[in-house]
N, CA, C and O atoms as a GROMACS GRO file, in nm:
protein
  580
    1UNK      N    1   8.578  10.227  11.599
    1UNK     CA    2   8.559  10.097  11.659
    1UNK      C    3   8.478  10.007  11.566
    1UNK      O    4   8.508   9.891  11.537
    2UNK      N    5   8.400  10.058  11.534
    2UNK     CA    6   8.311   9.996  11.454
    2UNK      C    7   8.394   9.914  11.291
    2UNK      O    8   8.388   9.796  11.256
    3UNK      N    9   8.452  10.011  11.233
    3UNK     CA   10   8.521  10.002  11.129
    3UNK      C   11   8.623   9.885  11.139
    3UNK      O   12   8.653   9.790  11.067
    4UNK      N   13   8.671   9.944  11.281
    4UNK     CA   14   8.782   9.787  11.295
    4UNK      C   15   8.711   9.658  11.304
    4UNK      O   16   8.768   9.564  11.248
    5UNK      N   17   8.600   9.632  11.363
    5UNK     CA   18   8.514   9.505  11.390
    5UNK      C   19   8.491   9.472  11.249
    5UNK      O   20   8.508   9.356  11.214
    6UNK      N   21   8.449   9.577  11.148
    6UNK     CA   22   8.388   9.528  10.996
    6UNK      C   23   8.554   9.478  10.945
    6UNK      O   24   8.573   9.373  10.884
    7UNK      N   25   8.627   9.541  10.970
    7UNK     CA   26   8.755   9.484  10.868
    7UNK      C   27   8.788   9.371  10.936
    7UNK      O   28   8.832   9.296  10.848
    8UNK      N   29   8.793   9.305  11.059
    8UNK     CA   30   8.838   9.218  11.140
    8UNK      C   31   8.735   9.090  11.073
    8UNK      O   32   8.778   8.994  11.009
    9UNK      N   33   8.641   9.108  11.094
    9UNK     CA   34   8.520   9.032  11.012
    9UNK      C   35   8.559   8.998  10.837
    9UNK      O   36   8.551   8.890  10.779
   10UNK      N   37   8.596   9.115  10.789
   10UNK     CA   38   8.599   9.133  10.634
   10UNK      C   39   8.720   8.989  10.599
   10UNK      O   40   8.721   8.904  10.511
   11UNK      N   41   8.820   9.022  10.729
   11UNK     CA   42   8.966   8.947  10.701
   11UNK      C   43   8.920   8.822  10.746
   11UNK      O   44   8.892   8.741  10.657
   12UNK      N   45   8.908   8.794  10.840
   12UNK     CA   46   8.828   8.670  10.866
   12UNK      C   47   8.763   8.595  10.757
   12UNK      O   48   8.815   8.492  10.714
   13UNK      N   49   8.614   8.656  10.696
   13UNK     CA   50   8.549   8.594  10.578
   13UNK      C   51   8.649   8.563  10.439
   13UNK      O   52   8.628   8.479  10.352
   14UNK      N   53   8.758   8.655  10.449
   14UNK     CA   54   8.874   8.635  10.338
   14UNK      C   55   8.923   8.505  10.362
   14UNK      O   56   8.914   8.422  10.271
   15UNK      N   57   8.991   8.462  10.509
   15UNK     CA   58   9.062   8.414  10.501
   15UNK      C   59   9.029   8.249  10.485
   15UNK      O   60   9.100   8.174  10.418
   16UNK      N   61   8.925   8.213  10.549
   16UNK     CA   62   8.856   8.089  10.466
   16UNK      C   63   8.850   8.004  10.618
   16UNK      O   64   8.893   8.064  10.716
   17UNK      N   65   8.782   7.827  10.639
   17UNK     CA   66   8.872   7.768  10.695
   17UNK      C   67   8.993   7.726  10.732
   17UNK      O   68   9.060   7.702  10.632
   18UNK      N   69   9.050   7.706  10.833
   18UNK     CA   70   9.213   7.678  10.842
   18UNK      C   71   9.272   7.581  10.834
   18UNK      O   72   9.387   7.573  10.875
   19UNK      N   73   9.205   7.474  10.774
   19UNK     CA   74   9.247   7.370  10.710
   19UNK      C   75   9.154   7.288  10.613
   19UNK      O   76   9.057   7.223  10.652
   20UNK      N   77   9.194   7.298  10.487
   20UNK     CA   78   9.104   7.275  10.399
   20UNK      C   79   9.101   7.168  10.302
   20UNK      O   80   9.194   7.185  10.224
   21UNK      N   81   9.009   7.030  10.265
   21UNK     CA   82   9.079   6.925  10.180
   21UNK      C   83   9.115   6.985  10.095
   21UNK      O   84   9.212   6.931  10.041
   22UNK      N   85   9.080   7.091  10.043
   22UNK     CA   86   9.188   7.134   9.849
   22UNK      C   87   9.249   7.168   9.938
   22UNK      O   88   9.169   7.147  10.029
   23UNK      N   89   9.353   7.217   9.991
   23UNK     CA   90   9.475   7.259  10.071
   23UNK      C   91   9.555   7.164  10.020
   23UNK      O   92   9.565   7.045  10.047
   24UNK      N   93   9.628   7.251   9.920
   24UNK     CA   94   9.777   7.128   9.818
   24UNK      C   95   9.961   7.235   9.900
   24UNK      O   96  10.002   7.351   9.896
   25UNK      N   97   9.994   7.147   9.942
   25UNK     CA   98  10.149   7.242   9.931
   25UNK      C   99  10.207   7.298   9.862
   25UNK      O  100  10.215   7.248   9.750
   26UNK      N  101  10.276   7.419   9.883
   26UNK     CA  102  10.268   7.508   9.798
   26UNK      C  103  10.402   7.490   9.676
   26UNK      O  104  10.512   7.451   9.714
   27UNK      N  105  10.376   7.519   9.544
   27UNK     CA  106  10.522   7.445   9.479
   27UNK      C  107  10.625   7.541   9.506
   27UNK      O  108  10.739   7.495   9.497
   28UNK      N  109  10.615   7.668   9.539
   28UNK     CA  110  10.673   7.821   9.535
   28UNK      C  111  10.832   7.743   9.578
   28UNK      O  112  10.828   7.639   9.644
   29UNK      N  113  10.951   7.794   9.540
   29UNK     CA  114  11.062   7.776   9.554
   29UNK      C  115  11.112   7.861   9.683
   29UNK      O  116  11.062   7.956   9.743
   30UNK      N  117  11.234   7.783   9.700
   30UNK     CA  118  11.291   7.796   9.806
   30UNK      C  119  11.320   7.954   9.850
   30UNK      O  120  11.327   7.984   9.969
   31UNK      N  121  11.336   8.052   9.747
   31UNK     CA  122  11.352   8.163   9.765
   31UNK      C  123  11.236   8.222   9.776
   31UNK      O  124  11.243   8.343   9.801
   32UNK      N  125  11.130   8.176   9.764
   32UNK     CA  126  10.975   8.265   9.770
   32UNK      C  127  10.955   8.193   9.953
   32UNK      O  128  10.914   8.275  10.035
   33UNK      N  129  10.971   8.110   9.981
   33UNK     CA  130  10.962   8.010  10.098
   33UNK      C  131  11.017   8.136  10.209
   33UNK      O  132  10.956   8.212  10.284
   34UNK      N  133  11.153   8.115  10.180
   34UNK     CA  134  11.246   8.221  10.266
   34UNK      C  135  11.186   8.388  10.297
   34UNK      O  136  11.169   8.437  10.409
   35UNK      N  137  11.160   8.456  10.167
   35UNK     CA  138  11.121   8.570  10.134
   35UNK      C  139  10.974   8.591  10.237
   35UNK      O  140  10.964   8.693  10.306
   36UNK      N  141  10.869   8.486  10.238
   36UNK     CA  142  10.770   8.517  10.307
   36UNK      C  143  10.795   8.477  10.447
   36UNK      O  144  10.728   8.527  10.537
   37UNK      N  145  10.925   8.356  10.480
   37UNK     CA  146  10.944   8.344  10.606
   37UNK      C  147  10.971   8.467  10.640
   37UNK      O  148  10.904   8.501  10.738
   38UNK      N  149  11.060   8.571  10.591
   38UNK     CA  150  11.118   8.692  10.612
   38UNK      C  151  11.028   8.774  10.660
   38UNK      O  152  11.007   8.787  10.781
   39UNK      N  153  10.962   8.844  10.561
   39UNK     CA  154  10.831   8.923  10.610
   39UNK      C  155  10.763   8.908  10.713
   39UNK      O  156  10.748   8.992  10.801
   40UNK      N  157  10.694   8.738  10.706
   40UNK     CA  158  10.634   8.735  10.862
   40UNK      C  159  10.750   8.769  10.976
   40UNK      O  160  10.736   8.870  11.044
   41UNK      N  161  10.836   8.704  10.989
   41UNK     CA  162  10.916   8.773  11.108
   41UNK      C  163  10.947   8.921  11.097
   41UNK      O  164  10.955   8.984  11.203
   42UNK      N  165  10.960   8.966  11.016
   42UNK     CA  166  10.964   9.115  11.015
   42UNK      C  167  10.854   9.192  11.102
   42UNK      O  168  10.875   9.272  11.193
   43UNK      N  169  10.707   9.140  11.040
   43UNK     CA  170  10.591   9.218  11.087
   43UNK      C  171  10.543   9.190  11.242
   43UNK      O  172  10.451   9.245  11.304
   44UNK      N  173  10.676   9.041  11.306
   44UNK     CA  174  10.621   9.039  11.431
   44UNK      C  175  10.735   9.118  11.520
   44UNK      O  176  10.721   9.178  11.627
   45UNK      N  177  10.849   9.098  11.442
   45UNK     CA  178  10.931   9.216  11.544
   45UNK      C  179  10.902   9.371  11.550
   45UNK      O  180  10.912   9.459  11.636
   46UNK      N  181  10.873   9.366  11.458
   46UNK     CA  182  10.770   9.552  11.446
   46UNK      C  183  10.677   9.538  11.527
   46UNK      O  184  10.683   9.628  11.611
   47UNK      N  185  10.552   9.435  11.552
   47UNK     CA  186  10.454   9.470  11.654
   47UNK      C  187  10.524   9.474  11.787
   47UNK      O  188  10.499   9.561  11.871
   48UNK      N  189  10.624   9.366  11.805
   48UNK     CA  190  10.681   9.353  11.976
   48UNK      C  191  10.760   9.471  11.974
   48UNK      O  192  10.803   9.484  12.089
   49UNK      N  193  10.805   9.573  11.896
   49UNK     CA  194  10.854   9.701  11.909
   49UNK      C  195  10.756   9.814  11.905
   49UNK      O  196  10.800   9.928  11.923
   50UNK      N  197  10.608   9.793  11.881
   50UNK     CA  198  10.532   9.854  11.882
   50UNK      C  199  10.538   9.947  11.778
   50UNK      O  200  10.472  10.050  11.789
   51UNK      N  201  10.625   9.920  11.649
   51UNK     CA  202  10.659  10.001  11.501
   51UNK      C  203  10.558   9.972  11.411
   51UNK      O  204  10.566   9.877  11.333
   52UNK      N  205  10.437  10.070  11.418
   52UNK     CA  206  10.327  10.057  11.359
   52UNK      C  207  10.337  10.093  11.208
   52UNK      O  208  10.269  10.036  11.123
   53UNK      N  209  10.442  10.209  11.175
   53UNK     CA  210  10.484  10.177  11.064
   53UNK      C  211  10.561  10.115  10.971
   53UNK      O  212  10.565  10.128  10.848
   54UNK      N  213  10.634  10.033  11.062
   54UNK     CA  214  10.733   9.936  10.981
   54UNK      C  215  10.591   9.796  10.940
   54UNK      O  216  10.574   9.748  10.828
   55UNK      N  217  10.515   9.763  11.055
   55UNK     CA  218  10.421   9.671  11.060
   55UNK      C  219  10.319   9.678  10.924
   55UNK      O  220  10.304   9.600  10.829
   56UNK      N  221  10.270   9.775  10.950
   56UNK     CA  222  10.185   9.844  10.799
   56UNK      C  223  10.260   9.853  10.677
   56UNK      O  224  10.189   9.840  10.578
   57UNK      N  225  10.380   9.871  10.654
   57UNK     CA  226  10.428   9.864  10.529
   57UNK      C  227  10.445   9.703  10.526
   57UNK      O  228  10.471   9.680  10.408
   58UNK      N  229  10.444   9.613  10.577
   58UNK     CA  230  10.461   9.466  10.547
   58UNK      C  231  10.320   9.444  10.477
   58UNK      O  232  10.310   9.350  10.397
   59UNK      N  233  10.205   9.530  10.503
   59UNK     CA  234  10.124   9.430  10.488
   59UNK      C  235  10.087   9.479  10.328
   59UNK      O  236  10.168   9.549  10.267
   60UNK      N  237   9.941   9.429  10.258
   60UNK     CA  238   9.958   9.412  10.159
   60UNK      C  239   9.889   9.557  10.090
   60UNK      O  240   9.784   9.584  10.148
   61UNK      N  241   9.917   9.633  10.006
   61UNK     CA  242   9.814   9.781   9.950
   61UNK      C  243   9.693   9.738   9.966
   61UNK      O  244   9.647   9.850   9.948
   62UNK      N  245   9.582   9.662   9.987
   62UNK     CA  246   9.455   9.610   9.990
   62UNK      C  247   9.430   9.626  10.138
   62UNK      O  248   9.338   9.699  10.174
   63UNK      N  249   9.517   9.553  10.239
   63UNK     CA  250   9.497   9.595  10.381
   63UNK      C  251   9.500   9.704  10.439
   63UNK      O  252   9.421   9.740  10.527
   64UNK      N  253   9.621   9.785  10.379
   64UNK     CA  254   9.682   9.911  10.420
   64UNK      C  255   9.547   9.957  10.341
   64UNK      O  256   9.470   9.982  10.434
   65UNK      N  257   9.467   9.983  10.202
   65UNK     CA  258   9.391  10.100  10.201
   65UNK      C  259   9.292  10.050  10.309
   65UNK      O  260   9.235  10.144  10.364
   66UNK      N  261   9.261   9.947  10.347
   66UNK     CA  262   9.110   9.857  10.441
   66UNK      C  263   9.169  10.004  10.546
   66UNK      O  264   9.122  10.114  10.518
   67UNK      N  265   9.268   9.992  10.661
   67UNK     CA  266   9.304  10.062  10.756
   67UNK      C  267   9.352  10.192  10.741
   67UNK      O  268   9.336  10.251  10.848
   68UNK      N  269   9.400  10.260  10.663
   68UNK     CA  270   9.453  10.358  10.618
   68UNK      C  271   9.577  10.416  10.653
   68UNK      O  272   9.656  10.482  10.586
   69UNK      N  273   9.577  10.378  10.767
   69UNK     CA  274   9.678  10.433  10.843
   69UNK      C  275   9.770  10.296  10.929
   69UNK      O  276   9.733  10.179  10.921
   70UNK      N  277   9.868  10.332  10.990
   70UNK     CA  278   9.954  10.280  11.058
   70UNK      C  279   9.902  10.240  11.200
   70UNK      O  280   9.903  10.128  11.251
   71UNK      N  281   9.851  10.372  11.256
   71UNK     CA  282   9.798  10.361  11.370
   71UNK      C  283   9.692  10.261  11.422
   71UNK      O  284   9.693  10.178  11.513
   72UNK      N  285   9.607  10.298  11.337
   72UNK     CA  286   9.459  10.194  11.296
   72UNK      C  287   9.518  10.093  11.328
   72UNK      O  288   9.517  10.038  11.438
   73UNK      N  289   9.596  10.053  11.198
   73UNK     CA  290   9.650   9.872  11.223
   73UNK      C  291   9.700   9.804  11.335
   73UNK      O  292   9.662   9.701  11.389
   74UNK      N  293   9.794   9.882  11.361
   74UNK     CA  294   9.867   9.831  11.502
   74UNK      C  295   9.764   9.825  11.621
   74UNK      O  296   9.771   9.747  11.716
   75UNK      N  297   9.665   9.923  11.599
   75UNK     CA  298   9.560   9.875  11.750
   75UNK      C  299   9.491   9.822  11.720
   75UNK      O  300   9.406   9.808  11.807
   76UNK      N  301   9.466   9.762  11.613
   76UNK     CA  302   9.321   9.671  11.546
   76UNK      C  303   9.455   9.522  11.601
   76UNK      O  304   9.427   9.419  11.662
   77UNK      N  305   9.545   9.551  11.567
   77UNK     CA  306   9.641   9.352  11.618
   77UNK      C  307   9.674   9.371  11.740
   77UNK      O  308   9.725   9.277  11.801
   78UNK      N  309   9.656   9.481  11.796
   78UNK     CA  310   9.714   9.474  11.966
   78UNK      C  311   9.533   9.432  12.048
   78UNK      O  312   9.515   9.352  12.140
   79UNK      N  313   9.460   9.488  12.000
   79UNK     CA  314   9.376   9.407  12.047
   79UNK      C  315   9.309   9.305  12.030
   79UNK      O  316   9.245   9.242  12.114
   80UNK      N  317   9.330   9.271  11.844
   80UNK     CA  318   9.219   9.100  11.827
   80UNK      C  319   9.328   9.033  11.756
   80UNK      O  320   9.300   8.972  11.653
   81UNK      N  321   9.449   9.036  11.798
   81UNK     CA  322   9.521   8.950  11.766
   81UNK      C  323   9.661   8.933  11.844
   81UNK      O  324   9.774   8.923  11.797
   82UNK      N  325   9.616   8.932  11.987
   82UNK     CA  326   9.729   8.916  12.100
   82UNK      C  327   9.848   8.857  12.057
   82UNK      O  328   9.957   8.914  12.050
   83UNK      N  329   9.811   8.688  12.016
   83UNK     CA  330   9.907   8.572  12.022
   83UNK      C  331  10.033   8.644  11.889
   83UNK      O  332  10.150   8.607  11.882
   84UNK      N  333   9.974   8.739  11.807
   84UNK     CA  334  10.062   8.778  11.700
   84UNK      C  335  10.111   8.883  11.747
   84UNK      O  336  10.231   8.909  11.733
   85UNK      N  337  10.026   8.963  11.810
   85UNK     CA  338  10.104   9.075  11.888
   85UNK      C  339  10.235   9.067  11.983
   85UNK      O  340  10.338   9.134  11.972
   86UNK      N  341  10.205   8.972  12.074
   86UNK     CA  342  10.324   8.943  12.170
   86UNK      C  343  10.315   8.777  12.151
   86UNK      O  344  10.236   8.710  12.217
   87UNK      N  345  10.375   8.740  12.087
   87UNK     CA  346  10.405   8.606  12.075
   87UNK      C  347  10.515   8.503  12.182
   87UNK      O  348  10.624   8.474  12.131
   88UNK      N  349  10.500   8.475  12.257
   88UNK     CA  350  10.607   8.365  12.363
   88UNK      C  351  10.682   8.338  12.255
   88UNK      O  352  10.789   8.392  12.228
   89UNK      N  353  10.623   8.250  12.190
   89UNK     CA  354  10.702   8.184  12.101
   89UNK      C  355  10.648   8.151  11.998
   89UNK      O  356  10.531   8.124  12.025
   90UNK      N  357  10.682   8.129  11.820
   90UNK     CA  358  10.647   8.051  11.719
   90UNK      C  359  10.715   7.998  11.638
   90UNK      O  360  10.819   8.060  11.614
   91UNK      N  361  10.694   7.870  11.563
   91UNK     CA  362  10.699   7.799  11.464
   91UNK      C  363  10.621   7.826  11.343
   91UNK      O  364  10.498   7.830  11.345
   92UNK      N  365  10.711   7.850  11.204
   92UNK     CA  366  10.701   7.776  11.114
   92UNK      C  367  10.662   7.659  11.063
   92UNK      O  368  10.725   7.553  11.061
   93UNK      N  369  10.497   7.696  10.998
   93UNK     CA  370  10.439   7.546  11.007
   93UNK      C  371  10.450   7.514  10.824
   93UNK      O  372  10.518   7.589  10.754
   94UNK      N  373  10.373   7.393  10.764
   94UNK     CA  374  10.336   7.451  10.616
   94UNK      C  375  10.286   7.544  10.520
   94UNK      O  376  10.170   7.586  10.518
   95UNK      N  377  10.364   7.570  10.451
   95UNK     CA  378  10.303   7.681  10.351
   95UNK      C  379  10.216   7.557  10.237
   95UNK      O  380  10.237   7.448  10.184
   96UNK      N  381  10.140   7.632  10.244
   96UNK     CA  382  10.040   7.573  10.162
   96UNK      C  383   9.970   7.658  10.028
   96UNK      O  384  10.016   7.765   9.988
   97UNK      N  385   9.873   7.603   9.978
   97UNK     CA  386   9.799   7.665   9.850
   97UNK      C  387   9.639   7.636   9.876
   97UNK      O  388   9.574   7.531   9.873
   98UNK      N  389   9.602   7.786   9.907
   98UNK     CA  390   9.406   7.729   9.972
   98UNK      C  391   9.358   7.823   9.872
   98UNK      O  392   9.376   7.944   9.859
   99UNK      N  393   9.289   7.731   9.800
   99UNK     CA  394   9.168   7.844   9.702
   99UNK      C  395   9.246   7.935   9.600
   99UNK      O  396   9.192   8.039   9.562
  100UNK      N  397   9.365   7.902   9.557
  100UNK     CA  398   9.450   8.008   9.542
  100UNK      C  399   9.499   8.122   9.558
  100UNK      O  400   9.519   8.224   9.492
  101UNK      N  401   9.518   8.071   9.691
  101UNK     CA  402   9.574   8.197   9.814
  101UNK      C  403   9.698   8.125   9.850
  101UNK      O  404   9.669   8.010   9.881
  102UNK      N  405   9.843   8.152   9.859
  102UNK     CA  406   9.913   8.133   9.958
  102UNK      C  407   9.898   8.145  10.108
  102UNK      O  408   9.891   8.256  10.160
  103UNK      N  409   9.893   8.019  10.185
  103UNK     CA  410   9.884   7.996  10.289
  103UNK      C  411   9.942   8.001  10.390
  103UNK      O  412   9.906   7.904  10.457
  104UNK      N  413  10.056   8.093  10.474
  104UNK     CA  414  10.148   8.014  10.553
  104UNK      C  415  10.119   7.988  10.711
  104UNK      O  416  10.068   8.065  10.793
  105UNK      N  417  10.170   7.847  10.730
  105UNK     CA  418  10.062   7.823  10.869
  105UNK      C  419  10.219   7.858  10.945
  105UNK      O  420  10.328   7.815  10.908
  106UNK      N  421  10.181   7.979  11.101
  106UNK     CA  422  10.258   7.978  11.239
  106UNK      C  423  10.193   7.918  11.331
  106UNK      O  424  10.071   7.933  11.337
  107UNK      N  425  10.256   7.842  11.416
  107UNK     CA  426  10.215   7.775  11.534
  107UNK      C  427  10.260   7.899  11.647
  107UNK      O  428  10.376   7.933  11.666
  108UNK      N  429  10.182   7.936  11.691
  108UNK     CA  430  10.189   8.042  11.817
  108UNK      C  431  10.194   7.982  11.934
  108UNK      O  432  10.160   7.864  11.940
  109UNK      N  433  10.236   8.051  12.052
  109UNK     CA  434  10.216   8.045  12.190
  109UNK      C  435  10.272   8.166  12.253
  109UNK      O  436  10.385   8.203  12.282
  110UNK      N  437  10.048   8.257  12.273
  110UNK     CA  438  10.041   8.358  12.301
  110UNK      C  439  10.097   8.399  12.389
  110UNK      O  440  10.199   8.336  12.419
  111UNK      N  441  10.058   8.532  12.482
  111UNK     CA  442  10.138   8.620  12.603
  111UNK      C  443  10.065   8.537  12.693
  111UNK      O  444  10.137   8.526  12.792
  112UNK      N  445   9.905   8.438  12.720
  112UNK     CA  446   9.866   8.386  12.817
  112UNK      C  447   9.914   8.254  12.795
  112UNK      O  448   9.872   8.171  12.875
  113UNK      N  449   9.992   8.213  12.705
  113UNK     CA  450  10.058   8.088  12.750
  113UNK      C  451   9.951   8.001  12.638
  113UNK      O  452  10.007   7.901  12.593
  114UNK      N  453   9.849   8.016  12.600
  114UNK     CA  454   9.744   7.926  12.522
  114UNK      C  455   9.812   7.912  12.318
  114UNK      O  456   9.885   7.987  12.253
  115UNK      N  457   9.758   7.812  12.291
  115UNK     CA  458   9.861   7.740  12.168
  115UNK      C  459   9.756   7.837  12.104
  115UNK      O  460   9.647   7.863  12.154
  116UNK      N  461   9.801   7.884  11.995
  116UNK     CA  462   9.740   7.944  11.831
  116UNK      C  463   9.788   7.883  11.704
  116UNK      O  464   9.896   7.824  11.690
  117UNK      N  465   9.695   7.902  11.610
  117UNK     CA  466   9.743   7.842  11.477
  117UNK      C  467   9.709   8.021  11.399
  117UNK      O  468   9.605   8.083  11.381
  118UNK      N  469   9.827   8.047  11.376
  118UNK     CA  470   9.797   8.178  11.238
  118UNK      C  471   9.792   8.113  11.159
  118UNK      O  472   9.840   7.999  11.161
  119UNK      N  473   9.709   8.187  11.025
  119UNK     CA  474   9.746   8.158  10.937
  119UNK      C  475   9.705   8.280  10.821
  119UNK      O  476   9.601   8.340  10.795
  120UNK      N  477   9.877   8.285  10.753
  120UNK     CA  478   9.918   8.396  10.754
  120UNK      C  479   9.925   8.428  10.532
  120UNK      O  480  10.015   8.406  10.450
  121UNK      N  481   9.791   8.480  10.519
  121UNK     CA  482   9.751   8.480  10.327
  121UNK      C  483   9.861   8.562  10.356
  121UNK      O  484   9.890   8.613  10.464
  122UNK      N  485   9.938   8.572  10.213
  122UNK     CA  486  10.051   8.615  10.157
  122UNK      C  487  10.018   8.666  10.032
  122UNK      O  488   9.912   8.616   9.994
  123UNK      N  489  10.064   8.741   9.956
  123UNK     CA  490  10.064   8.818   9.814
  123UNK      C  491  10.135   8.829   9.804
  123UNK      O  492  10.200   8.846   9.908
  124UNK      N  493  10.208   8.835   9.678
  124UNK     CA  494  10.316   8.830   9.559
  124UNK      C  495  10.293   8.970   9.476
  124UNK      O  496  10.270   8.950   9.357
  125UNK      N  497  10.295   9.087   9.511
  125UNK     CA  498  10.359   9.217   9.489
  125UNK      C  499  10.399   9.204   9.320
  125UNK      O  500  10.456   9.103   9.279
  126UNK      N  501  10.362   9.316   9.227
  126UNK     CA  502  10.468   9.282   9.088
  126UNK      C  503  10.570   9.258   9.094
  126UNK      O  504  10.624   9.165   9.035
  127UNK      N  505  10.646   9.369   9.196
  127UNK     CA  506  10.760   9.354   9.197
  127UNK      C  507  10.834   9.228   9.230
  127UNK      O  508  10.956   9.229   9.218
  128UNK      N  509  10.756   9.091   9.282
  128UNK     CA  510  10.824   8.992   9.299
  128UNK      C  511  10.813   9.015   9.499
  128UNK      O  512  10.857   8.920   9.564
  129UNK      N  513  10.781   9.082   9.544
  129UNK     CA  514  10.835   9.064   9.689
  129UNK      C  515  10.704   9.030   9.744
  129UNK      O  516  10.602   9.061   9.683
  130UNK      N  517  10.700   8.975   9.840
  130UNK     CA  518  10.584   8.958   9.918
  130UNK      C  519  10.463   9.014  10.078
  130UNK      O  520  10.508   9.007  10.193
  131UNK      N  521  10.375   9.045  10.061
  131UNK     CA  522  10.280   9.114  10.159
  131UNK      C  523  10.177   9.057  10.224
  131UNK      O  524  10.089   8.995  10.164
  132UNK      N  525  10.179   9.073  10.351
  132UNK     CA  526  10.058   9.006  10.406
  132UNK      C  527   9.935   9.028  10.395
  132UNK      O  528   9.894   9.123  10.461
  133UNK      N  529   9.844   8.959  10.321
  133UNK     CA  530   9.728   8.977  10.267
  133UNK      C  531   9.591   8.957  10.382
  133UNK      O  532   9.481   8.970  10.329
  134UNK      N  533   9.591   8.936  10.488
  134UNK     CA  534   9.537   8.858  10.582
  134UNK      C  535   9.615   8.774  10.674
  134UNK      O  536   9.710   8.707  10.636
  135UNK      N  537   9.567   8.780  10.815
  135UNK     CA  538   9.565   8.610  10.881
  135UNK      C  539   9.477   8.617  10.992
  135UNK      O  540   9.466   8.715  11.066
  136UNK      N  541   9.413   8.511  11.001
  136UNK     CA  542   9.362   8.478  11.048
  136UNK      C  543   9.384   8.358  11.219
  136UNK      O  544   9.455   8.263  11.188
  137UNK      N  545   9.354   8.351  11.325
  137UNK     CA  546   9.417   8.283  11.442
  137UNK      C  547   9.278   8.169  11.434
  137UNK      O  548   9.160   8.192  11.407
  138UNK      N  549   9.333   8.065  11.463
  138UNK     CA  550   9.264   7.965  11.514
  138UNK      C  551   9.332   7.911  11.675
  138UNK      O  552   9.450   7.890  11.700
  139UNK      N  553   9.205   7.896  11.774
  139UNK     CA  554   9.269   7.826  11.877
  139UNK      C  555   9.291   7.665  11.854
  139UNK      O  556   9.183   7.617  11.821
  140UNK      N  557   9.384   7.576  11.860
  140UNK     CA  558   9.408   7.431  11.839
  140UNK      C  559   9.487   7.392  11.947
  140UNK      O  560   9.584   7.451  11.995
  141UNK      N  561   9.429   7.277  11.984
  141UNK     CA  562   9.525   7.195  12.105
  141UNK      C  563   9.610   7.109  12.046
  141UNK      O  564   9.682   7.041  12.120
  142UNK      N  565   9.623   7.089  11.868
  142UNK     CA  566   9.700   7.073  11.792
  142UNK      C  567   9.756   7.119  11.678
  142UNK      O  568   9.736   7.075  11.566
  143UNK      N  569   9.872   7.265  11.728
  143UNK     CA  570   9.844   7.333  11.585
  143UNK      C  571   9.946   7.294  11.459
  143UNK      O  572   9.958   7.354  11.352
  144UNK      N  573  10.025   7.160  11.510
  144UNK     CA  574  10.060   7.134  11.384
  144UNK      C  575   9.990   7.037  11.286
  144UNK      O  576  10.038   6.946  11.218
  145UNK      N  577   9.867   7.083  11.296
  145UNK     CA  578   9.803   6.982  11.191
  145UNK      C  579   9.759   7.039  11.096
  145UNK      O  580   9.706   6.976  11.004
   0.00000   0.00000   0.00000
């Protein structure tokens, strides 16, 4: 329990404010655009299937060693990260460039019906493919901003 609160914290302090004046759009091409749209939807149909290991292999070798396991992860987002866990519904917001982090913002609307802003650090893998490095939820009564 404890461990999950320090990494939940750790990801948090990673992930920065959620909207930031250096916050430039990101130049990444249309196929890097797609590729990370991909992934994120990947890692949310794995949580709403409760596929803790399909979920954990999305994310990035830095997260996966933080948690170690599959199991870990999936109950560390089933409990402090509902709106990503069971999502009503989301949007595709801007991908952006914060601090030189890839940024990509989802507009959520959690299982209680209340608006979220993810926002979802990304990594670029050698191999060219991409992993979720972090995200972080903000509550907003406007999350496309």
């Amino acid at each position: 329990m404890k461990r999950a609160l320090a990494v939940l914290l750790l990801l948090a302090g990673l992930a920065a404010a959620p909207a930031q004046a250096n916050d430039t759009p990101s130049a990444l091409g249309a196929q890097d655009r797609a590729a990370i749209a991909d992934v994120i939807e990947q890692q949310l149909r794995a949580f709403r299937a409760d596929d803790g290991p399909a979920a954990f292999a999305l994310a990035s070798p830095g997260i996966q060693m933080q948690f170690g396991d599959a199991l870990t992860f999936i109950d560390m987002v089933r409990r402090g990260y509902r709106p990503v866990y069971r999502p009503r519904s989301y949007s595709f917001g801007a991908l952006v460039d914060s601090n030189g982090r890839t940024v990509q913002r989802l507009e959520l609307v959690g299982p209680d019906g209340q608006r979220a802003l993810a926002l979802y650090y990304m990594e670029q893998q050698p191999d060219g493919s991409w992993r979720v490095s972090g995200c972080m939820l903000t509550e907003s009564a406007d999350v496309g901003a």
